[in-house]
N, C-alpha and C positions, 0 to 999 in steps of 0.2 A: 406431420410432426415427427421429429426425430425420434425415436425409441430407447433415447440414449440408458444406459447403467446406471447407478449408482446416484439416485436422487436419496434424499433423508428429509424427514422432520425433525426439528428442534421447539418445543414449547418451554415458555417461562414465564414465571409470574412473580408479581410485585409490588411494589408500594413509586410510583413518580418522584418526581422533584416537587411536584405541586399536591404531594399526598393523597393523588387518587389512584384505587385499585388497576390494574391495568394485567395483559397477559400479551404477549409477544407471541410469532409463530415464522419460524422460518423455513421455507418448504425449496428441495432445488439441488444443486450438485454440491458435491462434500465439500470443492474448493472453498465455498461459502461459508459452510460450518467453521473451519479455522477463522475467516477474514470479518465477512461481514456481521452474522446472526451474532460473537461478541459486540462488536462495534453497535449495532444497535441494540440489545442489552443492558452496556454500559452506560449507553445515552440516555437510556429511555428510563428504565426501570432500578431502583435502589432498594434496600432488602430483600431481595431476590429468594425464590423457594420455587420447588417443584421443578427445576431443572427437567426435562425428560429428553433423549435423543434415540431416535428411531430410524432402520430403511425402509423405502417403500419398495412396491415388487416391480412397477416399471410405468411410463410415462402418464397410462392411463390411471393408475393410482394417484400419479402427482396433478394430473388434473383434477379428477375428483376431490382429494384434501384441499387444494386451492380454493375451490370455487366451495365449500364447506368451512373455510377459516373460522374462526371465530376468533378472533384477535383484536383490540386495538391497534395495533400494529401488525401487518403481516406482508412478507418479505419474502420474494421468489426471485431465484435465481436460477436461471436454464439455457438452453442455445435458444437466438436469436427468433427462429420460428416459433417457439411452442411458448416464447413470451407473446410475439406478434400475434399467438392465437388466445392468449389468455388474457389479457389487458383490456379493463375495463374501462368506462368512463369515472373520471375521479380518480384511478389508479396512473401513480408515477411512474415515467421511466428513467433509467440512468442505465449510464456502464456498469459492466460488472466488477470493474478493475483497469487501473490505467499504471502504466509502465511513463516514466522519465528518462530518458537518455541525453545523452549531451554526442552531437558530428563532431568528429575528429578528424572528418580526411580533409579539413586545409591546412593543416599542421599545428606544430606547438603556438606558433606564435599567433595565430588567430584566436585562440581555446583561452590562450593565458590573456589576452590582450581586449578581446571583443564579445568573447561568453564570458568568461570570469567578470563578474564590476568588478568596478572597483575599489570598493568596500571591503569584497572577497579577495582580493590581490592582495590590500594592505593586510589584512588578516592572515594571511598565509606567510606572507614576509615577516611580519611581526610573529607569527608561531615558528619560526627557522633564526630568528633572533634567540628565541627563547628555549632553542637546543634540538627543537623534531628535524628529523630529518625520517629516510624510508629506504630501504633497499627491497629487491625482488631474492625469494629462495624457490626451489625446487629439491630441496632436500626432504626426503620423507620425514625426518626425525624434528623439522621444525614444524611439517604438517601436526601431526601427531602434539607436540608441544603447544602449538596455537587451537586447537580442536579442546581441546583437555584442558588447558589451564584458562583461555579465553572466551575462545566463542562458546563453549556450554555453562559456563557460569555467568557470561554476558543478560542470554538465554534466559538464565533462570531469575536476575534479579527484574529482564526487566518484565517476563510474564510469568512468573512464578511456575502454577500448575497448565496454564494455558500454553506453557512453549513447547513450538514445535520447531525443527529442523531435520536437515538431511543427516541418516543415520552416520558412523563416525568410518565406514568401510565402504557405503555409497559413495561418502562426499569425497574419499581420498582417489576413489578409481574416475571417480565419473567428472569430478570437478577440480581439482587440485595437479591429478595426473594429465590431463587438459586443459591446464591453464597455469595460474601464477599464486604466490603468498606474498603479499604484503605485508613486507615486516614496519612497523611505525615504531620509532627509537627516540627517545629521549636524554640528550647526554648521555648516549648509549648503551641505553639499558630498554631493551625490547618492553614498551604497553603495551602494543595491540596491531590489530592488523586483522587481514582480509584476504578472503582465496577469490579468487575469478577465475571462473573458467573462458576458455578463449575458443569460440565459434570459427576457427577459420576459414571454412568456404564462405561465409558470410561477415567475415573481418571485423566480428564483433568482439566485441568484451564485456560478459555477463558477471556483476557484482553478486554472489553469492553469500556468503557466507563472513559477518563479522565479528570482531570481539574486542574488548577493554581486558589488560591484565586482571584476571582474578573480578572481572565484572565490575572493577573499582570506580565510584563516582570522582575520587579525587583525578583518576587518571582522564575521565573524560571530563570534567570542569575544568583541567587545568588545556587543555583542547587536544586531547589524544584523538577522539571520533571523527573531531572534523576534516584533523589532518589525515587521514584513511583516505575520504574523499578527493583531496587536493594530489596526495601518492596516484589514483585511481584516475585521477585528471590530465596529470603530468606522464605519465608512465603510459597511458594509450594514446595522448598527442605524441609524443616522440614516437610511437612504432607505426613501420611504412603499412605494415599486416593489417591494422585496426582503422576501422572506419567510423567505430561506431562504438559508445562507452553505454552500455545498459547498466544505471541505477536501479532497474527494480521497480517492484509496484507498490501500490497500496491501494486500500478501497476508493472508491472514489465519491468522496466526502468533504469538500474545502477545509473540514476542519480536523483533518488527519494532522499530526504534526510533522508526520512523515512528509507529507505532499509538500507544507509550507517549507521543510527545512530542507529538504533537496533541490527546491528552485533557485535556493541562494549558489549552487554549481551551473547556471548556465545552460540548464535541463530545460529539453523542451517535452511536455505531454503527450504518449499517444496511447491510442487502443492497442493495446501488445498482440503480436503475431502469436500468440500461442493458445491454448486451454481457455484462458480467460476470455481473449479479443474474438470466441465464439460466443460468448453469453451474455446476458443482459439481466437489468436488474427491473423488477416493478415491485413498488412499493404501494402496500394497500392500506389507507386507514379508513377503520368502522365507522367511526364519526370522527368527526373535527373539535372532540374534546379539546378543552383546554391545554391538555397535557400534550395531546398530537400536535396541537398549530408549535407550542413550542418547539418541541422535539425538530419538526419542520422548519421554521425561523431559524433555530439555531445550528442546522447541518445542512446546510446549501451541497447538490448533487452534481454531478458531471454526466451532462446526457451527451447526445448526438443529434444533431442537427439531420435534415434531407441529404445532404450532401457528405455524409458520414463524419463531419467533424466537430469537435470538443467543444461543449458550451455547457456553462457554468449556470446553472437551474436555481434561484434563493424565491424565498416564499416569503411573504405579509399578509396582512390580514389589516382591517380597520385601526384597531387597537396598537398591532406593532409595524413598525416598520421594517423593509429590507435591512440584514446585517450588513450593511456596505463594507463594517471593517474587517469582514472575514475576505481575505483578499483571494482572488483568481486569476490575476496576471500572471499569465507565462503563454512564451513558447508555444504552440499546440490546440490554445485554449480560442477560439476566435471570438467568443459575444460572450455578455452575459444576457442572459432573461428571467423576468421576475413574474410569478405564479401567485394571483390572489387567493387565498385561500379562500375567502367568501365566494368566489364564484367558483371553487372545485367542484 
């Protein structure tokens, strides 16, 4: 097993949705603490107390507290081996994290014509009707202006004390000075926008960093957000440099809204080549309390197949059936399969 740095615990405790006591326990790399141990949290547990977060001193600690959980829920995330070695029977696997990118190297008119539906076409036309349009800056002073008045107030409305981002001197050297700002205008008056940094030996375009003026709901209901996207679409199918538009990731959970709302770009699913696309998630429940099969039923997983590719994991039981409407069509994803809970 890998001896990697930097595993943590996170324990919490609570009251269900179905008002029984319960305690969550998230063991595994820090990436995690940000993404996933909220996300299940949120799902799982409602009046929330006892918070606690902790490091451990190295791999062999993290085994130890694994194989000690006491959680109804309990949640590891680590590289690929030291999952492989710690996975039980009854215990789930999934990715640790999946990235959505959209292929740009057959040009614009493939991207707009044949990944875009065309639902999202008319949508975009009718938002350039309705006055957006987008230019690209490399001016420091509109970085500094989109950092400050956007993307950190964006940030804060929509995770309050949980947000996190690249700090305001990171982001300007390492991703703005290596790539692009998306300015997003409205009858020309700058809402919002977005920096990308641009991978060039690998002709990528990494979506980093976005923002709503002033974090405004009005500016994103009236479709400032989406058109960021469409800027982001348009803007790497015309360049000969870019092969490849990185949206970004999220957990991998069908019922992120992240996941569902970036498919509507023509995004196809993968395990990302980075940090994350070395780890893996297993998901451990005590018993198949009431509260678990829920929790399970209603968050359908993204694991991996033998053959390392993307399939979408939903779970039943006697009593409830598969969520069929939680959808998993895209790009990337190749089956789904459904897990009875009575025979876990």
């Amino acid at each position: 097993m890998n001896d990697s740095p930097g595993y943590f615990l996170r324990e919490n405790s609570g009251t269900t949705g179905l008002g029984e006591s319960a305690r969550t326990v998230y063991l595994g790399a820090q990436e995690g603490l940000t993404y996933i141990a909220p996300f299940v949290e949120d799902r799982f547990l409602t009046e929330r107390s006892g918070e606690r977060t902790s490091s451990l001193d190295d791999v062999s600690d993290l085994v130890k507290r694994w194989s000690s959980a006491d959680a109804e829920l309990a949640v590891l995330v680590a590289p690929t081996d030291v999952v492989d070695s710690l996975a039980g029977p009854g215990d789930i696997r999934a990715v640790a994290r999946i990235h959505q990118v959209v292929d740009t190297s057959r040009g614009h008119a493939h991207v707009m014509s044949r990944l875009l539906s065309r639902r999202e076409g008319r949508r975009r036309r009718n938002a350039e009707r309705d006055g957006f349009t987008y230019d690209v800056s490399h001016e420091d002073d509109h970085f500094y202006e989109f950092y400050r008045t956007m993307h950190l107030p964006t940030m804060r409305v929509r995770y309050a004390d949980r947000a996190r981002s690249v700090e305001e001197e990171p982001a300007f050297r390492t991703l703005f000075r290596q790539g692009v700002l998306f300015r997003v205008l409205r009858s020309g008056e700058w809402v919002a926008g977005s920096v990308c940094q641009i991978d060039r030996e690998r002709r990528r375009l990494n979506a980093r960093l976005i923002g709503i003026k002033e974090g405004s709901d009005v500016h994103r209901a009236a479709g400032a957000q989406t058109y960021i996207y469409y800027a982001n679409l348009d803007w790497a199918a015309s360049e000969d440099g870019i092969a490849l538009l990185d949206f970004q990731g999220c957990e991998p959970f069908l019922t992120k809204g992240t996941f569902q709302y970036k498919k509507r770009f023509g995004t196809t699913a993968v395990i990302p080549d980075n940090a994350f696309g070395r780890l893996r998630m297993l998901i451990r429940p005590k018993v198949l309390s009431p509260s678990v099969r829920r929790f399970l039923v209603n968050n359908p997983v993204l694991a991996e197949n033998g053959s390392g590719a993307l399939v979408a994991t939903y779970f039943f039981d006697r009593n409830t059936p598969v969520r069929s409407d939680i959808q998993h069509n895209s790009p990337g994803i190749t089956e789904a399969v459904s897990i009875n809970l009575d025979e876990l």
